[in-house]
Rosetta silent file (secondary structure, phi, psi, omega in degrees, C-alpha in Angstrom):
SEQUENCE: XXXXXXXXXXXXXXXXXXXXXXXXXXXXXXXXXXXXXXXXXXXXXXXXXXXXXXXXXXXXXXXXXXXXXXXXXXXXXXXXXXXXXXXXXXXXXXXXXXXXXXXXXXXXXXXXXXXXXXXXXXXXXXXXXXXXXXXXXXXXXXXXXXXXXXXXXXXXXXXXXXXXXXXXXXXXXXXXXXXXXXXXXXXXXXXXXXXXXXXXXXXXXXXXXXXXXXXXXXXXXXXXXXXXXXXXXXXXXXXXXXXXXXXXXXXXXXXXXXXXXXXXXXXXXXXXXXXXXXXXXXXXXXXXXXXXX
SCORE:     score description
SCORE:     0.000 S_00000001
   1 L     0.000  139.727 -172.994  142.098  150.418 -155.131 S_00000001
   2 L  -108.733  127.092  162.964  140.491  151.990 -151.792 S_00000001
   3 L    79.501  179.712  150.631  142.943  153.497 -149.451 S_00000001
   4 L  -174.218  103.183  164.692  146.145  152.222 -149.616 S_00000001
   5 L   173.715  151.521 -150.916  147.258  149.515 -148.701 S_00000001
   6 E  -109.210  166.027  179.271  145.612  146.000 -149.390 S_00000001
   7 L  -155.244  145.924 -173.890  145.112  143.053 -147.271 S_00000001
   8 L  -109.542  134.691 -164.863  144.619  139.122 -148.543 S_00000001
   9 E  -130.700 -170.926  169.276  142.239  137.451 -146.218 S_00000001
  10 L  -112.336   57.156  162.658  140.726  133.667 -146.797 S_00000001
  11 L   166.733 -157.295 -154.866  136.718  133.997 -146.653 S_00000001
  12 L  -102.370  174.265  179.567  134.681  136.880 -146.500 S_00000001
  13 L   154.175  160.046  170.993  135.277  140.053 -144.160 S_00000001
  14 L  -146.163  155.015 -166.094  136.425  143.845 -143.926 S_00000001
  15 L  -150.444  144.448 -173.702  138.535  145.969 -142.071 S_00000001
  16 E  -109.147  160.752  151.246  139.206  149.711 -141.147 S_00000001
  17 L  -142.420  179.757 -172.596  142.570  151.643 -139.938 S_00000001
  18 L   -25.204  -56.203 -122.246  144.105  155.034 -139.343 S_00000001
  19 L   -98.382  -62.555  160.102  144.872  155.183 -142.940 S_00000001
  20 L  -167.855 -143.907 -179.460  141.295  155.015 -144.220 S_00000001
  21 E   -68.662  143.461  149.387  139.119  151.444 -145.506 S_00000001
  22 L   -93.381  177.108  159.016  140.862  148.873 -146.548 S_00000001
  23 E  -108.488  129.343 -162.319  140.503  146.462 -149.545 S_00000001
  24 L  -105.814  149.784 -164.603  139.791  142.959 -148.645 S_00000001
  25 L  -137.128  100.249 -131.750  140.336  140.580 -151.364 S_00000001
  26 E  -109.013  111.464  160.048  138.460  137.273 -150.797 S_00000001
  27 L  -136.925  155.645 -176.755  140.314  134.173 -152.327 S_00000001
  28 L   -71.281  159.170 -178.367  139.844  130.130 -151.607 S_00000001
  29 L   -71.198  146.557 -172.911  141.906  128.415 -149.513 S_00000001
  30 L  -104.611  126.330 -164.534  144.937  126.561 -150.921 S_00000001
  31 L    83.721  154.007  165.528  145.683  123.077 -150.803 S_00000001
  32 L   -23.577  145.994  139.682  143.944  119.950 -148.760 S_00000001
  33 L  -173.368  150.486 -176.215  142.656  121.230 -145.409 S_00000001
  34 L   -38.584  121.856 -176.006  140.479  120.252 -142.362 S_00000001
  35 L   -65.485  161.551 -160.257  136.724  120.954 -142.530 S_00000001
  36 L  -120.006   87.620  177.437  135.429  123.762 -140.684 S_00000001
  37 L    -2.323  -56.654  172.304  133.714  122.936 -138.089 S_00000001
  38 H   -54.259  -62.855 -168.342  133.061  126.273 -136.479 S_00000001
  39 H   -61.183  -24.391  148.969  131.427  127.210 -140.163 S_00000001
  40 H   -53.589  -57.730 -163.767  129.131  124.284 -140.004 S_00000001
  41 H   -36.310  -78.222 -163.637  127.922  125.466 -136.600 S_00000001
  42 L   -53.385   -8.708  179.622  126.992  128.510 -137.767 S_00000001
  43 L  -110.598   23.052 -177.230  125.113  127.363 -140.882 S_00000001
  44 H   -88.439    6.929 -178.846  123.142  124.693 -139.242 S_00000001
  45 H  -100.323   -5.950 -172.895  119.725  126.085 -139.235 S_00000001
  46 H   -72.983  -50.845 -179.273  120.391  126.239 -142.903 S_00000001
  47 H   -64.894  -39.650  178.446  121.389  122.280 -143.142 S_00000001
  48 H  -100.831   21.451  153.660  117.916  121.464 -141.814 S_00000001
  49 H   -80.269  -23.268  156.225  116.214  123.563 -143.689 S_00000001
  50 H   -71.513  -23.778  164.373  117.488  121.742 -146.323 S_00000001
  51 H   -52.187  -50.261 -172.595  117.092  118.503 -144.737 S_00000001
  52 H   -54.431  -52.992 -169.536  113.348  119.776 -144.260 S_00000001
  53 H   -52.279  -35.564  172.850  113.251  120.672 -147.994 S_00000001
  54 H   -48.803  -66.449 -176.053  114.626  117.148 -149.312 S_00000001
  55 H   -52.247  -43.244 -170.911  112.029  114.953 -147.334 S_00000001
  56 H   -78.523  -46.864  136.375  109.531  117.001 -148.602 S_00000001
  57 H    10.473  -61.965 -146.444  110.854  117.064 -152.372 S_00000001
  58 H   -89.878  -26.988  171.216  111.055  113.265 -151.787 S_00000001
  59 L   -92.221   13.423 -160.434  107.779  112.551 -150.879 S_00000001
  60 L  -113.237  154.339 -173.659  105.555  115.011 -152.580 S_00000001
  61 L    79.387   15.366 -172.172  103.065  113.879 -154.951 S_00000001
  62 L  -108.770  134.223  169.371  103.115  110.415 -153.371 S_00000001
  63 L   -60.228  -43.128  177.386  100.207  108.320 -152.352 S_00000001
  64 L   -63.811  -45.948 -123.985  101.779  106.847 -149.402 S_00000001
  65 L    45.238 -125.209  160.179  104.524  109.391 -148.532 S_00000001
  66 L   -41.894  -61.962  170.226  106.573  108.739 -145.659 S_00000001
  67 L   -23.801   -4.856 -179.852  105.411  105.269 -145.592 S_00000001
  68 H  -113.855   27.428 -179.691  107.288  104.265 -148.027 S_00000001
  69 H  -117.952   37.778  142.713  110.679  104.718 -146.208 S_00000001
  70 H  -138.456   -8.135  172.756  109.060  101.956 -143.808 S_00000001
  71 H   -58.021  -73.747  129.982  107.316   99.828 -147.068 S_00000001
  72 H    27.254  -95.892 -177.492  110.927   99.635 -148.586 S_00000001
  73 H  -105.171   27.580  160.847  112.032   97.591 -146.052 S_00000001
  74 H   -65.471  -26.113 -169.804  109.123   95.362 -145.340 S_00000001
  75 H  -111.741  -22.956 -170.971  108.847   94.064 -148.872 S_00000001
  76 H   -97.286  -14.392  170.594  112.951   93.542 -149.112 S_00000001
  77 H   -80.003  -55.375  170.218  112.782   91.680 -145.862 S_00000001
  78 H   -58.607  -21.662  142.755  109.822   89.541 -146.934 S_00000001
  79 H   -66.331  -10.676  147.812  111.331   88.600 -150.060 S_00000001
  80 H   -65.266  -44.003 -175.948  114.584   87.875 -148.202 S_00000001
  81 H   -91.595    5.174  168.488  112.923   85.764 -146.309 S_00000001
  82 H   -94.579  -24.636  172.745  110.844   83.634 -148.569 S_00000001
  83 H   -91.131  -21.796 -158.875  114.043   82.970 -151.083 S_00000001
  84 H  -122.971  -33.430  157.864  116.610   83.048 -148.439 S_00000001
  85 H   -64.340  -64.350 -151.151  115.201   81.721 -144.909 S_00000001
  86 H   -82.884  -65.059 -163.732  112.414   78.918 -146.403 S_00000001
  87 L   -44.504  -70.823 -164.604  113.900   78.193 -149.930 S_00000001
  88 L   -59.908  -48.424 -148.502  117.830   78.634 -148.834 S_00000001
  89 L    52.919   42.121 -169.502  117.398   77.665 -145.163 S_00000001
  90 L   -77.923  167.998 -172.599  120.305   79.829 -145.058 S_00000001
  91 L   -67.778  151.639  164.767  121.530   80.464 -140.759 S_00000001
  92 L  -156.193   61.713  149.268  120.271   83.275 -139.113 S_00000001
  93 L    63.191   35.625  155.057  122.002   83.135 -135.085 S_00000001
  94 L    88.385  -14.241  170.658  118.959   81.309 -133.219 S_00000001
  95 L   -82.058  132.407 -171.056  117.126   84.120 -134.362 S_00000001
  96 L   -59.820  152.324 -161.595  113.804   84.239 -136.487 S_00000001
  97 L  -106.517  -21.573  152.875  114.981   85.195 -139.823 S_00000001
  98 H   -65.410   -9.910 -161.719  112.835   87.600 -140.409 S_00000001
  99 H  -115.555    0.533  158.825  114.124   89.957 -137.570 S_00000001
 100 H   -89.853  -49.331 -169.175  117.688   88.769 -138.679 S_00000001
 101 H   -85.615  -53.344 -179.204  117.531   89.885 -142.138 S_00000001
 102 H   -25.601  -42.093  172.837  115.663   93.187 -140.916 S_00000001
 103 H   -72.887  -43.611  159.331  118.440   94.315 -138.849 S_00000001
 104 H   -35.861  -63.367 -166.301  120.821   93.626 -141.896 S_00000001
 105 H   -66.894  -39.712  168.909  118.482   95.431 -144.198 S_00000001
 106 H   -44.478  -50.286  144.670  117.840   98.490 -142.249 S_00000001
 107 H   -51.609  -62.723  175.382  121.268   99.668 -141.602 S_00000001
 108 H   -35.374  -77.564  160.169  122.263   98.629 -145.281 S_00000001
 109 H   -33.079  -51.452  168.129  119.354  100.801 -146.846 S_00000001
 110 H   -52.510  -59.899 -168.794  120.753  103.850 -144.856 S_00000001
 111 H   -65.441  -18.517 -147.942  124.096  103.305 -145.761 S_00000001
 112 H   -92.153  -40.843 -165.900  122.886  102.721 -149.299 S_00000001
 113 H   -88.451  -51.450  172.542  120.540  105.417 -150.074 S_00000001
 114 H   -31.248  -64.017 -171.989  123.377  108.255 -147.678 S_00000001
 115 H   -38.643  -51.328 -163.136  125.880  107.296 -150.801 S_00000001
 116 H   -66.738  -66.530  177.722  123.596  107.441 -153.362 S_00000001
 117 H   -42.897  -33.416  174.687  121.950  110.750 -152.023 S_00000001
 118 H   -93.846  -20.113  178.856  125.053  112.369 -151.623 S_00000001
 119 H   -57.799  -52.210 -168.296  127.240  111.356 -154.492 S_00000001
 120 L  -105.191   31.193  172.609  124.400  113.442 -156.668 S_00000001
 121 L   -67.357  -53.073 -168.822  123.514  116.224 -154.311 S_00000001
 122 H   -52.108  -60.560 -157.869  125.886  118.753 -155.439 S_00000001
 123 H   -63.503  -17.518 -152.291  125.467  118.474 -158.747 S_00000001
 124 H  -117.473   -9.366 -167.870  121.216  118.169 -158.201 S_00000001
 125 L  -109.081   16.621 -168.036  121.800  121.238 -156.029 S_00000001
 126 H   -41.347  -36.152  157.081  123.389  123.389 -159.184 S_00000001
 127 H   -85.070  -16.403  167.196  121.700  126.522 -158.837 S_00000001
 128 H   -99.396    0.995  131.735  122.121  127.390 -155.412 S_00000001
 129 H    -4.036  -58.062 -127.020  125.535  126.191 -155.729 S_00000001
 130 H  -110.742  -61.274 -164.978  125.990  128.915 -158.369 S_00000001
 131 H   -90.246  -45.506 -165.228  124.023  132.093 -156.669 S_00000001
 132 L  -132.164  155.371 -168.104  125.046  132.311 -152.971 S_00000001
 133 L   -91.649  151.367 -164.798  128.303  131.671 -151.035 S_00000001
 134 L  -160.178  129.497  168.895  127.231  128.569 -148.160 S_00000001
 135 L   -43.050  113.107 -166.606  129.583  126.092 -146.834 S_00000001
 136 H   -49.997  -55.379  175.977  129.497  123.241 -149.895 S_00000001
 137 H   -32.933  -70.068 -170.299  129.861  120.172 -147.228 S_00000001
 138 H   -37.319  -13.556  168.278  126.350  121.265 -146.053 S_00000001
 139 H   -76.750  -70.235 -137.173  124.780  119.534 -149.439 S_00000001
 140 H   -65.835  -42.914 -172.781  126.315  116.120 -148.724 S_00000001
 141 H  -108.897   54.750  169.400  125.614  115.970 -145.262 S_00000001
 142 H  -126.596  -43.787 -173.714  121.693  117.398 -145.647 S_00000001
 143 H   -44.585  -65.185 -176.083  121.682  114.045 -148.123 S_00000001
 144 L   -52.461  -42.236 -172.224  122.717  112.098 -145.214 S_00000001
 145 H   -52.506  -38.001 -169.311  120.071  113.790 -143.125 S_00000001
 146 H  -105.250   21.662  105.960  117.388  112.778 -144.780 S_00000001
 147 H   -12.899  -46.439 -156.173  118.895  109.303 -145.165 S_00000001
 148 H   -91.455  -68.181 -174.822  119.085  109.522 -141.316 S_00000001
 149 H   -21.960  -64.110  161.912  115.038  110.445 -141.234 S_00000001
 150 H   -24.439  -52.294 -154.348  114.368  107.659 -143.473 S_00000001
 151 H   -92.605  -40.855 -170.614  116.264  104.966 -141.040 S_00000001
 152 H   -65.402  -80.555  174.922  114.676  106.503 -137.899 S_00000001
 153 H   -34.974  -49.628  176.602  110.925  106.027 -139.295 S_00000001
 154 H   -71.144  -24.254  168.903  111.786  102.729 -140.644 S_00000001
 155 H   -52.164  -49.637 -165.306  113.501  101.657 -137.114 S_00000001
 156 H   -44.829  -41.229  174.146  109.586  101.873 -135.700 S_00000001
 157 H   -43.819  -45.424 -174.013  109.457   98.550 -137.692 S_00000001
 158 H   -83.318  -23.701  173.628  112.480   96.925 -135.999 S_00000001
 159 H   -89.600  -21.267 -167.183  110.717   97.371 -132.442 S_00000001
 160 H   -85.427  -99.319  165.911  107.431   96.200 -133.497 S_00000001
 161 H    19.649  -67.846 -167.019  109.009   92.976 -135.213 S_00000001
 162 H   -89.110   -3.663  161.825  111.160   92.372 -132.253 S_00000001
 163 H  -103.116  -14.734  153.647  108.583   92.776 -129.943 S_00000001
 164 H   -52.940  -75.097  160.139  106.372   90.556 -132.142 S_00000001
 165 H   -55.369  -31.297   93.944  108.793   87.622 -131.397 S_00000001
 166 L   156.122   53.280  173.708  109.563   88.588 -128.343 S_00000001
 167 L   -58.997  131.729  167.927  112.999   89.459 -128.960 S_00000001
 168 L  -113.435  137.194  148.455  115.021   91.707 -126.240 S_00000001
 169 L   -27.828  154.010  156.133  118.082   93.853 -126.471 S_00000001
 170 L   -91.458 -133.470  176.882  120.993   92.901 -124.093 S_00000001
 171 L   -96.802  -22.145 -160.428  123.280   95.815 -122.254 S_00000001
 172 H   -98.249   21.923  170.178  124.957   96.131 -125.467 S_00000001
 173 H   -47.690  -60.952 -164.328  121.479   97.923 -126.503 S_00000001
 174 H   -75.462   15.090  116.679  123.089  101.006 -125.886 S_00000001
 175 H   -73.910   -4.565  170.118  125.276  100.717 -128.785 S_00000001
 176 H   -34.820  -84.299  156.721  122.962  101.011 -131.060 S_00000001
 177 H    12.458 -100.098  146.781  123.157  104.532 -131.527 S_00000001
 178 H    -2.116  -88.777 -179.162  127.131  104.390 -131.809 S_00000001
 179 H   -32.042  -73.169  172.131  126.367  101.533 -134.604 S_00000001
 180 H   -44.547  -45.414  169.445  124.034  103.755 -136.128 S_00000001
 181 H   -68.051  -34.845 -160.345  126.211  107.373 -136.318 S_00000001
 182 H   -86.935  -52.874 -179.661  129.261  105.150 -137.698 S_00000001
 183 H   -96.016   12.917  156.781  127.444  103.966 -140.491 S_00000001
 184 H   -98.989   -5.173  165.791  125.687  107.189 -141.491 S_00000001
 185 H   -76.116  -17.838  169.575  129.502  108.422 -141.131 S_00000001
 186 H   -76.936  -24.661  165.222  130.333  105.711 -143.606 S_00000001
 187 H   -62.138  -44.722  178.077  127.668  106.938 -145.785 S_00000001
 188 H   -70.014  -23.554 -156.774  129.151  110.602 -145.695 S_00000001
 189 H   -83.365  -80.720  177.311  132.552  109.755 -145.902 S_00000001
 190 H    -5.174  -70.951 -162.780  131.761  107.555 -149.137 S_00000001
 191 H   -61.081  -32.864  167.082  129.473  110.344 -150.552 S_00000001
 192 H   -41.502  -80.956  169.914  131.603  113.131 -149.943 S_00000001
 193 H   -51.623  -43.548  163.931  134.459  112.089 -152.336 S_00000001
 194 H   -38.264  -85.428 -177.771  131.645  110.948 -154.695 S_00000001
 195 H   -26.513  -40.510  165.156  130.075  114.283 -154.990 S_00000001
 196 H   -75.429  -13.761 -173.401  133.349  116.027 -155.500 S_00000001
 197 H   -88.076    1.153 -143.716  134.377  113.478 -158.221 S_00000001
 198 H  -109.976  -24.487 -174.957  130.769  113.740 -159.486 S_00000001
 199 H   -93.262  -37.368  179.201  130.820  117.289 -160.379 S_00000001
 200 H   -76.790  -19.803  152.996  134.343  116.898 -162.983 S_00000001
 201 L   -93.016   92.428 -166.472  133.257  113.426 -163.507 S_00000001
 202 L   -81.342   -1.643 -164.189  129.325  112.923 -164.498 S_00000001
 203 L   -75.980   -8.249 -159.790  130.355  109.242 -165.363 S_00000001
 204 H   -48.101  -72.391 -173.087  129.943  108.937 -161.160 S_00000001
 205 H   -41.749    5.520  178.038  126.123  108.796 -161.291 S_00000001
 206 H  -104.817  -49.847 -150.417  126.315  105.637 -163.553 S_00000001
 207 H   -73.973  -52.619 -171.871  128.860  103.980 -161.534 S_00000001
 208 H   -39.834  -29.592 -168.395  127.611  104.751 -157.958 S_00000001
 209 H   -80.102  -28.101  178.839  124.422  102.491 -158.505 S_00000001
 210 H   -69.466  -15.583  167.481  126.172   99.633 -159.828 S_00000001
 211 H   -63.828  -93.544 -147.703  128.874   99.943 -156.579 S_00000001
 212 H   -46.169  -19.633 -161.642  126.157   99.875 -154.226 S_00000001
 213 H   -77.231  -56.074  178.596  124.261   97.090 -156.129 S_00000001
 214 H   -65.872  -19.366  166.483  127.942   94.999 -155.818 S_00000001
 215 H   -60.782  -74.225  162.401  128.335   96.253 -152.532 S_00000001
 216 H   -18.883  -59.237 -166.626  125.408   94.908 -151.387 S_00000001
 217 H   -92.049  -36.979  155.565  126.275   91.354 -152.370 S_00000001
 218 H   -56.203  -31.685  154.535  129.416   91.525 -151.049 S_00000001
 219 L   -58.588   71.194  156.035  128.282   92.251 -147.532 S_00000001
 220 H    -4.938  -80.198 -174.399  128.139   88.736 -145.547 S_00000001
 221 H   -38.856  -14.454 -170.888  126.061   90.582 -143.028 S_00000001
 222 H   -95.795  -12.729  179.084  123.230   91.350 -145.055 S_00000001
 223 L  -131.895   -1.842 -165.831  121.950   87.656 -145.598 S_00000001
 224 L  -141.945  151.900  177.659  124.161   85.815 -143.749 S_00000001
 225 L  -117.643  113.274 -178.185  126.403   85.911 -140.023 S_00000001
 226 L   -74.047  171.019 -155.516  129.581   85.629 -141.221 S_00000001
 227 L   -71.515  133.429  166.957  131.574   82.282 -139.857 S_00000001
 228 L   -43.850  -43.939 -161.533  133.748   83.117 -136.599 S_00000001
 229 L  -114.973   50.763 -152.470  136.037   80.981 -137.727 S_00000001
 230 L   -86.585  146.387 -178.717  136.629   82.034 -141.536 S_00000001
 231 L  -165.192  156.403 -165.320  140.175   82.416 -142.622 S_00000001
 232 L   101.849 -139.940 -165.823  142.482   82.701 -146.047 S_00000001
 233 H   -74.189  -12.066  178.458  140.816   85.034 -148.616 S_00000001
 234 H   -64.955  -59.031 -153.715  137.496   84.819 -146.853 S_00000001
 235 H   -55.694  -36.504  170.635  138.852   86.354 -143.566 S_00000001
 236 H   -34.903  -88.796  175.978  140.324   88.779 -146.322 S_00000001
 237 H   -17.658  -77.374 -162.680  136.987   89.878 -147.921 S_00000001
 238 H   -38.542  -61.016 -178.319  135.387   89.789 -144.620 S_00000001
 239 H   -72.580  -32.092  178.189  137.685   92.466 -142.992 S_00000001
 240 L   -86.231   16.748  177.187  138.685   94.735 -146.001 S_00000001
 241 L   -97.260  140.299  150.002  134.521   94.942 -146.325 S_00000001
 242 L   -58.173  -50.107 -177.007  133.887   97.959 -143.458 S_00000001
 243 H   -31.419  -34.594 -176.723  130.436   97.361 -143.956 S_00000001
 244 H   -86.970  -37.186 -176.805  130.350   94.023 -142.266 S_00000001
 245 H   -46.217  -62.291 -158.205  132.040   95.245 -138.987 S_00000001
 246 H   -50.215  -95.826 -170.758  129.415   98.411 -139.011 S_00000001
 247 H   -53.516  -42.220  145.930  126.647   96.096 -139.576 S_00000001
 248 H   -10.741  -64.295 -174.206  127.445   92.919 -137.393 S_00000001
 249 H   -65.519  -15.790 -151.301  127.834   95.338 -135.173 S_00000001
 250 H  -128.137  -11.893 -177.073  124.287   97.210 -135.381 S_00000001
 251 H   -93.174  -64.804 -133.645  122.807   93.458 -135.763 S_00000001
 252 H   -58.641  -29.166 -170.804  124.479   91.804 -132.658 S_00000001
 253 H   -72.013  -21.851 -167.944  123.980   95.357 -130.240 S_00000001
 254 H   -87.260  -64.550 -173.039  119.953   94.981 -131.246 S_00000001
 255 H   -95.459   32.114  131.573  119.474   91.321 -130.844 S_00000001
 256 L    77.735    9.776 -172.752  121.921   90.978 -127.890 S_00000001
 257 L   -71.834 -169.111  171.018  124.194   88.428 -129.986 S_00000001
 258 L   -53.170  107.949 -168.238  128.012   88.262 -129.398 S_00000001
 259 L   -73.410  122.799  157.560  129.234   92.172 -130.400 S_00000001
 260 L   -83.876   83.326 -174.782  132.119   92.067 -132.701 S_00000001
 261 H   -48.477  -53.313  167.357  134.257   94.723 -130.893 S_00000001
 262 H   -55.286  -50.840 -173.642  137.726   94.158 -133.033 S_00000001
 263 H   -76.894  -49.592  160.671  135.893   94.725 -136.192 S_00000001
 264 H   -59.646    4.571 -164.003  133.869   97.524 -135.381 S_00000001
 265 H   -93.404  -52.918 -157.233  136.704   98.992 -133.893 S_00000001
 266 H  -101.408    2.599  167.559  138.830   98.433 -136.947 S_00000001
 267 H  -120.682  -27.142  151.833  136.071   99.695 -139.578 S_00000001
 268 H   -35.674  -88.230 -156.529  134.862  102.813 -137.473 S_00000001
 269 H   -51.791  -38.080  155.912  138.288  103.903 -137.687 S_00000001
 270 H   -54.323  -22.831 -166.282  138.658  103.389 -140.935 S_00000001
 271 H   -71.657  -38.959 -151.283  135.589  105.113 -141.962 S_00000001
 272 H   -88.288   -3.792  144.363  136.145  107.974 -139.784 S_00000001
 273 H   -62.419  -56.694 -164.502  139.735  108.494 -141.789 S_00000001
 274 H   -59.980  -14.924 -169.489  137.998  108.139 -144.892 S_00000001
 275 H  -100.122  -12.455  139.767  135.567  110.655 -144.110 S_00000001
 276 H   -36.033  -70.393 -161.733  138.902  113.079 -143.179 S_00000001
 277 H   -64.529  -34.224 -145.689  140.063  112.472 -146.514 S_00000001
 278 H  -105.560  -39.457  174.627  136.925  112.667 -148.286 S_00000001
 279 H   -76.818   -4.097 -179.130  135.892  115.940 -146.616 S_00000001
 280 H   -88.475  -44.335  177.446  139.398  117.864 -146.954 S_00000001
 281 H   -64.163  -53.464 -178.195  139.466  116.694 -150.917 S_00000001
 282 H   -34.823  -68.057 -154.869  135.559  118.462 -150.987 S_00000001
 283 H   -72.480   -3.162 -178.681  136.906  121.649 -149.496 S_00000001
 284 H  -122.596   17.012  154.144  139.809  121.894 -151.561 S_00000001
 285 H  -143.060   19.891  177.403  138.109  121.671 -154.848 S_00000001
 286 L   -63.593  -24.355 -172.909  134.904  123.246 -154.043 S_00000001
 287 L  -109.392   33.719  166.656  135.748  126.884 -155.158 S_00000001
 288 L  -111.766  -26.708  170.283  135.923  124.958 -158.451 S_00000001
 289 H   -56.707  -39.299 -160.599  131.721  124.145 -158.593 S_00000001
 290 H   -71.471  -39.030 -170.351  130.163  127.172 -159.620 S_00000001
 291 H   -82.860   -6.509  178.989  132.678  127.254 -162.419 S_00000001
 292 H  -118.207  -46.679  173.700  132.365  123.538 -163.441 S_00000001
 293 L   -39.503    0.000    0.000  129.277  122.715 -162.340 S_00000001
């Protein structure tokens, strides 16, 4: 013992007095609690160097590269629209159905691959995990970043397309954005609670692909506008999906259709409790990775 007389602090730090050094004793925080904001701040040139590190990771050794986060959804929109526009004749709002299922796919693929990417960061990120102390939330939401990259390049698509038909935004253009941050926050929230269940549970990484696969197909919005005037167990589905508000919302703000305000309303807010919850369970089992992981 140095000195004497001891002091219990929660992170790292040291402190002197009359009496001589003290001894600081470093222990995790106890219980649930709010992520810390401030501590992100300060580690952010860190998240996009990891962000930087990811893209490049994900694309090296590739003939295309980046191109294929705008190939992706060019080949799933033209096969939506040859089984599900010509074959199906399924509806698509007055709109050319290719530029209907694109805005559907586009969001979706963000949201799909942010889950996926984050559910297995931590666990994919094991040695620096292991070696150095870093806020842990910074894996999860680096995932999302380059999630976010992905969706950005691949947007270049959705303007050419809609200027190829000679589709315009309305005023409710300028929700895009909005639309977009809510459903990479649905992706984080989701992934977040993965990742921590993913390092005491390894069964996650099986399960996560077959959710999003079931997800998918559960989402109205991605091939289909669901019916205004659906009610019973539909209107059920429809509203306990978040997914459809998010997207609906992210179709209707691009291609100027009627914005469904209640429902994006009521699945932002859910999301952005779940992604409370999902980041407070992270931080309050986190000083459990290095030792499980």
């Amino acid at each position: 013992m140095i000195g004497r007389s001891t002091r219990h602090v929660v992170g790292f730090g040291s402190t002197q007095s009359a009496d001589g050094p003290l001894m600081t004793r470093i222990r995790p925080p106890q219980g649930w609690h709010l992520p810390n904001l401030r501590e992100l701040w300060r580690y952010r040139e860190l998240l996009l160097i990891l962000v930087w590190r990811d893209v490049k990771v994900r694309y090296r050794q590739t003939a295309l590269g980046i191109a294929w986060a705008v190939l992706q959804p060019v080949l799933m929109v033209a096969a939506l629209t040859i089984f599900f526009g010509r074959l199906a004749g399924l509806p698509s709002a007055g709109v050319p159905y290719p530029l209907f299922a694109l805005t559907g796919v586009l969001p979706w693929m963000f949201f799909a691959a942010a889950v996926t990417s984050a559910s297995n960061s931590v666990v994919q990120s094991e040695r620096l995990v292991s070696k150095i102390y870093f806020p842990r939330l910074t894996i999860p939401l680096a995932a999302v970043g380059v999630a976010a990259v992905d969706f950005a390049v691949a947007s270049a698509v959705l303007a050419l397309l809609m200027s190829w038909y000679g589709v315009w935004p309305g005023p409710a253009v300028a929700l895009v954005v909005p639309g977009a941050c809510a459903i990479g926050v649905a992706g984080l929230a989701f992934g977040t609670g993965l990742a921590a269940l993913n390092i005491r549970y390894r069964d996650v990484r099986f399960v996560v692909p077959f959710l999003v696969q079931f997800w998918m197909l559960a989402t109205p919005s991605v091939y289909m506008q669901p019916p205004a005037d659906a009610s019973g167990w539909l209107a059920v589905l429809i509203w306990a999906n978040p997914m459809t508000g998010l997207i609906d919302a992210f179709r209707a703000a691009c291609l100027g259709l009627p914005f469904p305000l209640t429902q994006f309303l009521v699945s932002g807010t859910f999301v952005l409790g779940l992604a409370v919850v999902s980041a407070s369970y992270f931080r309050s089992v986190e000083n459990e990775f290095a030792d499980v992981i």
